[in-house]
C-alpha positions in Angstrom: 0.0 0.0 0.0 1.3 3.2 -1.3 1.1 5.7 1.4 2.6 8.6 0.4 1.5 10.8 -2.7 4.7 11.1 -5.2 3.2 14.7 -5.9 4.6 15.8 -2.2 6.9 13.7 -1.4 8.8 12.7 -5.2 12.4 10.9 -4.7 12.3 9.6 -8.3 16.0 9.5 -9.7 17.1 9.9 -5.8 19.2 6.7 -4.4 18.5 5.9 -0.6 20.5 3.8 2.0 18.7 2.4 4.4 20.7 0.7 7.3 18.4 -1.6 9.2 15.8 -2.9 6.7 16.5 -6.3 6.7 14.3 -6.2 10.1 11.3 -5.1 8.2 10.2 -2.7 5.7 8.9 0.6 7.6 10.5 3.7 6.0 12.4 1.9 3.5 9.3 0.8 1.6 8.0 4.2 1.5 11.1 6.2 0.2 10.8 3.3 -2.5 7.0 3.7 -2.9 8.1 7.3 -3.3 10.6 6.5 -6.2 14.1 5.9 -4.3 16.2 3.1 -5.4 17.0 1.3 -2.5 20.1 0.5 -1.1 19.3 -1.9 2.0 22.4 -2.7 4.3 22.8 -5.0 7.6 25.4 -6.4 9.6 23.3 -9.6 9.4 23.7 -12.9 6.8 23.7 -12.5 3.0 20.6 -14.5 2.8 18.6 -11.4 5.1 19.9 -9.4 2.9 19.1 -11.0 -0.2 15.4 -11.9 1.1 15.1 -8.2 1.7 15.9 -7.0 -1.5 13.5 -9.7 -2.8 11.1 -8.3 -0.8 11.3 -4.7 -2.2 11.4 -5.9 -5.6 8.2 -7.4 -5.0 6.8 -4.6 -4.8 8.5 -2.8 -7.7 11.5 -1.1 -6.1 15.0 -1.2 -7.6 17.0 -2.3 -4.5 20.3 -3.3 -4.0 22.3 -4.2 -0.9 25.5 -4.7 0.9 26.3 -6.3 4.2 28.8 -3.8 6.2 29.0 -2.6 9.9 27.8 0.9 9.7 30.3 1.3 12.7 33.3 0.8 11.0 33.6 4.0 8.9 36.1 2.4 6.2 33.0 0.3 5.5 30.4 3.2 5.3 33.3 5.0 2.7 33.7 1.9 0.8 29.9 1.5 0.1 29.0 4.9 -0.1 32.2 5.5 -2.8 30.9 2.1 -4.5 27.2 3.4 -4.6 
């Protein structure tokens, strides 16, 4: 269910990382619903990740993700450089 209007709220051509939403999809289905590509990260197992990204592609959102401790700030610059 699409709960915001892309007239107020339009992030088409916009590219969002998300850290947490392998738990569940919250804001990170709406700033896709909005027109964000995704970029989903957790410090969890490949196969959350990859079930997450399934999950917003589901629903019609590009998503892509990475598995990185948003801690470790080499990480963070390696992903954020890579995105």
């Amino acid at each position: 269910m699409n709960y915001m209007s892309k007239e107020l709220f339009d992030l088409t051509g916009k590219v969002a990382l998300v850290t947490g939403a392998t738990r569940g999809p919250g804001m990170a289905m709406r700033l896709g619903e909005a027109g964000a590509t995704l970029v989903v990260n957790g410090h969890c197992s490949d196969e959350k990740i990859i079930a997450a990204i399934k999950k917003y592609q589901a629903n019609g959102i590009t998503t892509h993700g990475y598995r990185f401790d948003v801690t470790v700030e080499t990480a963070v610059e390696a992903v954020v450089a890579n995105i």
